[in-house]
C-alpha positions in Angstrom: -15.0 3.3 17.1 -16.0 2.2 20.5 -15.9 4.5 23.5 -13.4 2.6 25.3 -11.1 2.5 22.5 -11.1 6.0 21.6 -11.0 6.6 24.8 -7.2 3.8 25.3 -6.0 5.7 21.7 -6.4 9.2 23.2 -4.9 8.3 26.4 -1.7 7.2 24.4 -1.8 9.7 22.1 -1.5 12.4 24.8 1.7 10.5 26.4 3.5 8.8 23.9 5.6 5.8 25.4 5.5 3.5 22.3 9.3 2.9 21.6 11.7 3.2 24.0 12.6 6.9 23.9 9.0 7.4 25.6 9.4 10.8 24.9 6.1 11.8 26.2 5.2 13.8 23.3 0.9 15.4 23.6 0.6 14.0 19.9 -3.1 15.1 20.5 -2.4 18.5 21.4 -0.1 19.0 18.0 3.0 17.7 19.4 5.5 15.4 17.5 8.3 13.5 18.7 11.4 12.4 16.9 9.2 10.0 14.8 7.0 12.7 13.3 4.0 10.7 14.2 1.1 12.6 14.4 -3.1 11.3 15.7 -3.3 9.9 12.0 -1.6 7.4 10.8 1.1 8.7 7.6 1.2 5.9 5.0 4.4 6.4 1.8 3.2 3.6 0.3 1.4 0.2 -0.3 2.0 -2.3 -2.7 2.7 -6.0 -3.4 6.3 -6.4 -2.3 8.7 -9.3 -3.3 11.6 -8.5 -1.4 10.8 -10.1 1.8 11.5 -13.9 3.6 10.3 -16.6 1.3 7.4 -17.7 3.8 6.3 -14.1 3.0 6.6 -13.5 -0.6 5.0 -17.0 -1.7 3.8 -16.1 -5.5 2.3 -13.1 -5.1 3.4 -10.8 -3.0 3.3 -9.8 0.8 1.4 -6.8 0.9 3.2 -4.1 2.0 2.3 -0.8 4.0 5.1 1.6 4.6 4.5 4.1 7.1 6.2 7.3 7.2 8.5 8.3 10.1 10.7 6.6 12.3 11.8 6.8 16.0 15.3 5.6 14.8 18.0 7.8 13.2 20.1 5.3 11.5 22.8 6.5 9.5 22.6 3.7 7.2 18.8 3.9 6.7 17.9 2.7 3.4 14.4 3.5 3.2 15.1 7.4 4.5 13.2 9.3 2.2 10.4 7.9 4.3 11.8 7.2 7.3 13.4 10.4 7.8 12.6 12.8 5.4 8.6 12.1 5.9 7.3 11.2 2.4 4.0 10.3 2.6 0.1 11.6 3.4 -1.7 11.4 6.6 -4.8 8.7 6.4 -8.1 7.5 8.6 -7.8 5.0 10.3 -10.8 3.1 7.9 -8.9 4.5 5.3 -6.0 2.3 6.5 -8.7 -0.4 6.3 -9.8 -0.3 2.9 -5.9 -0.5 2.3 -5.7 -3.7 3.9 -8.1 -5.1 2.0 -7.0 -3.9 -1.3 -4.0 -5.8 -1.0 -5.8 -9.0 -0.3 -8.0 -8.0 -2.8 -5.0 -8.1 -5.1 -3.2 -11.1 -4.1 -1.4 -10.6 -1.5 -0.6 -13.3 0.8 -0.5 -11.0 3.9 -0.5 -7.7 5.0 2.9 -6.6 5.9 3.2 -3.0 8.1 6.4 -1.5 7.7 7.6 0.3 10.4 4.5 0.1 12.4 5.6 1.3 16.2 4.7 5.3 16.3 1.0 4.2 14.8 0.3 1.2 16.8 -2.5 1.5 18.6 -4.5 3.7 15.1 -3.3 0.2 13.1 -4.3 -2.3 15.8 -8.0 -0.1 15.4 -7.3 -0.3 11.1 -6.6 -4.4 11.4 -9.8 -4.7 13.7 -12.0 -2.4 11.4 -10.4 -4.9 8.1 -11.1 -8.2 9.7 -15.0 -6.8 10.8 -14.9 -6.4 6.3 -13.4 -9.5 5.3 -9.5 -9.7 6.1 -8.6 -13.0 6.0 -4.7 -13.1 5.8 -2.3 -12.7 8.2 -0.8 -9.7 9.6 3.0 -9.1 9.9 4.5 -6.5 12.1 7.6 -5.7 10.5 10.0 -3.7 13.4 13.0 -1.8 14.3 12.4 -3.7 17.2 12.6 -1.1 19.8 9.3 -0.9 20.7 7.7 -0.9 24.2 5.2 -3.0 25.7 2.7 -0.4 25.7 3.0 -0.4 21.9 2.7 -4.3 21.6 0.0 -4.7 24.0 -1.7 -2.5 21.1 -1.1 -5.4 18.7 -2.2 -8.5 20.8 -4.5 -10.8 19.0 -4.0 -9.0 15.5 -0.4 -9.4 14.5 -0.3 -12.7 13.3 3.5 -12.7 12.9 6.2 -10.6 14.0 9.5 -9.6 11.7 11.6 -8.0 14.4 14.9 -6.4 13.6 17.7 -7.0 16.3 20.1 -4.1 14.6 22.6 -4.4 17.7 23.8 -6.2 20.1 25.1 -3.5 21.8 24.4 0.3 23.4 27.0 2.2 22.7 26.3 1.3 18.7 23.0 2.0 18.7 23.8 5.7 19.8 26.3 6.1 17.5 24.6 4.7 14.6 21.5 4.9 15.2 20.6 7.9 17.5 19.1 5.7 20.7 19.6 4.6 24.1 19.5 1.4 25.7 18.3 -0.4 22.4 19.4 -3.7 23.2 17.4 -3.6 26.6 14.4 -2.7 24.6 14.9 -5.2 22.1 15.5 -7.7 24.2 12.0 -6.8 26.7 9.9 -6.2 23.1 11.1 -9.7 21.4 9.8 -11.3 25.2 6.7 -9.8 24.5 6.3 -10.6 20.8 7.3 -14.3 21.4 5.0 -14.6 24.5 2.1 -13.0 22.0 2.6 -15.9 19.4 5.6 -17.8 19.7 7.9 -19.4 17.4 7.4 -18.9 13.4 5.5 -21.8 11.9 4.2 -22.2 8.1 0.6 -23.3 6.8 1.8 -26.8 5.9 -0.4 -27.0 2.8 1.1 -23.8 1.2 4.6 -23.0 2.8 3.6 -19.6 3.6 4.0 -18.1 6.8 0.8 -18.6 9.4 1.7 -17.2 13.0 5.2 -16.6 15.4 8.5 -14.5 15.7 11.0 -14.1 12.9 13.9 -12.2 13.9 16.2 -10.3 11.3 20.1 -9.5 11.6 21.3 -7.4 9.1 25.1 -8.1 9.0 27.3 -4.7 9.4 30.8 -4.0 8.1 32.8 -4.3 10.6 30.3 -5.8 13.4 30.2 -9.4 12.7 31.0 -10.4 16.6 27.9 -7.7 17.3 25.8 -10.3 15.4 27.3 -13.3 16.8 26.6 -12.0 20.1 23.4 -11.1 19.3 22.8 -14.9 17.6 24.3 -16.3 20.9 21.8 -14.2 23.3 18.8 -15.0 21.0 19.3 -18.8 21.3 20.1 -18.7 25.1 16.5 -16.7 25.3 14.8 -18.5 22.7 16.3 -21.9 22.0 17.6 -22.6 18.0 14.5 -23.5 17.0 13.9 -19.6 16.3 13.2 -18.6 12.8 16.5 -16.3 12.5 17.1 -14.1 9.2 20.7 -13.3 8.3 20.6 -10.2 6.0 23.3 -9.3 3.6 21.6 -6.3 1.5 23.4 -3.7 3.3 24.8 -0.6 1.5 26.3 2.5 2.6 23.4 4.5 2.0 21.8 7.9 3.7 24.8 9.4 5.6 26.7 6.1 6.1 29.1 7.5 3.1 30.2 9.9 6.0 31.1 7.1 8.5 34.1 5.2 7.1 33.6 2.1 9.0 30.1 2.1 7.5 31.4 3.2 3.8 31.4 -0.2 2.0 29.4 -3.4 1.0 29.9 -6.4 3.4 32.1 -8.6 2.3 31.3 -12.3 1.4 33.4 -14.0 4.1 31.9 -11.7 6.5 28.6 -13.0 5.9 29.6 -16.3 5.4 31.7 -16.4 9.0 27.9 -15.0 10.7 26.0 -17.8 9.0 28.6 -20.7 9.9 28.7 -19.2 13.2 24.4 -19.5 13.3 24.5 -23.1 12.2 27.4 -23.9 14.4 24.5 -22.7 17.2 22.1 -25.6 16.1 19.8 -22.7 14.4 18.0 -24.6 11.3 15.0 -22.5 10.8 17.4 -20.3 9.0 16.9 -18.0 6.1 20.4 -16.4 4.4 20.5 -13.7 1.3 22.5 -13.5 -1.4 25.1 -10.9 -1.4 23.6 -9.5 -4.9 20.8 -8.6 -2.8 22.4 -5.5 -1.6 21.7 -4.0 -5.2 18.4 -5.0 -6.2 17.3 -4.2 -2.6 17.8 -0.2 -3.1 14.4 1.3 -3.3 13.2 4.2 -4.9 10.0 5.9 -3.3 9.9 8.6 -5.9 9.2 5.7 -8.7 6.2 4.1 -10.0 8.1 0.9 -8.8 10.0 1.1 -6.0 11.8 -2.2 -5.5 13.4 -3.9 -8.7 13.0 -7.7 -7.0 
């Protein structure tokens, strides 16, 4: 690793400011903030994952890497074993690089990092080390989407595409659901900064598969469908309809949503259906809706040989 690098990854390690808690945490000195992010990178899993966007998916697989941890506390949280109960092992960061290109090696048609923020800067260092040994496909940062500048700046020139979550529209949900201030101020700043990095989504024309910009993902909420009209109306006032906009329907009272009873059910169909209308009523046509039977196939099981059962 170059001097000046190690040099950028110990200065951030020692201060943590990577999502928007900037908690400050000496992760080099031992300390651990809410994420659980240590000066290693913590990995639950990698495989070849079929669940995701079309454009991502293609044939064979976007390969994914699912990093333990998380600076969110949602109640709803499907992938919690991970995310809040820490599965996983610690790995180098050329460790994380051989990874990489063992997916490609296996198909994959990109390499798709899965809650990515708390290890930013040790995967930006991973994706360099990969490319210097062949990586050819493109990188997806798959995010909560309440990171901070100092954690995209990290990613510059190596993530290819961003998948950015906008889970609320508001503040005073994202503390009650999800443990965190000021989200939507931070979402807002950190899709800025993602769009100025690589602008809107486009596909390889030859192949269909996704090449380079910003896909943004709404997961639809019982309950909170003006939340994610809101959100759809600020998101084309920001970044016209031509944004690649997901509309999610998979939710499922999982985690300690079951203790919430606003949270306790499935979506219902016309719920969805009123967001989507609502999108294309907008003039948004690069837009990808799920099928409501997603919400049981989408459950995943870390403990399995097979996680997902897409």
């Amino acid at each position: 690793m170059e001097k000046k690098k190690s040099e950028s990854l110990k200065s951030t390690l020692q201060r943590c400011a990577l999502c928007g808690r900037r908690c400050g945490a000496d992760r080099l000195g031992g300390a651990r903030g809410v994420c659980g992010g240590g000066t290693l990178p913590k990995v639950a899993r990698w495989l070849p994952h079929m669940g995701e966007e079309p454009p991502l998916v293609g044939t064979e697989g976007s390969g994914a890497l699912f990093f333990s941890g998380c600076s969110l506390r949602c109640l709803f949280c499907q992938n919690y074993a991970i995310s809040q109960l820490g599965q996983g092992r610690e790995i180098p960061i050329e460790g994380l690089a051989e990874i990489m290109l063992e997916l490609q090696e296996s198909g994959c048609h990109n390499i798709n990092l899965v809650s990515p923020t708390h290890y930013a800067p040790q995967i930006a260092l991973a994706v360099e080390s990969a490319k210097r040994l062949g990586l050819a496909i493109p990188v997806v940062y798959n995010t909560h989407g309440y990171d901070t500048p100092e954690a995209l700046s990290w990613m510059a020139g190596k993530a290819d595409i961003y998948l950015a979550d906008v889970k609320y529209a508001g503040n005073e949900q994202a503390e009650r659901f999800s443990g965190i201030t000021e989200y939507s101020n931070v979402n807002q700043e950190a899709l800025r900064v993602m769009f100025s990095q690589v602008g809107h989504f486009r596909e390889d024309p030859k192949t269909g598969l996704g090449a380079r910009g910003l896909m943004v993902r709404i997961l639809i909420l019982p309950d909170k469908i003006e939340g994610a009209k809101e959100s759809l109306l600020r998101l084309k006032r920001e970044f016209s309809a031509d944004l690649c906009v997901s509309l999610m329907a998979q939710y499922v009272p999982l985690y300690k949503a079951t203790r919430v009873p606003s949270l306790n059910r499935v979506i219902r169909k016309d719920e969805y259906e009123e967001v989507a209308d609502y999108a294309e009523a907008l003039g948004f046509t690069r837009l990808w809706c799920q099928e409501p039977a997603a919400a049981q196939v989408g459950i995943p099981d870390f403990s399995a040989d097979v996680p997902f059962s897409f």
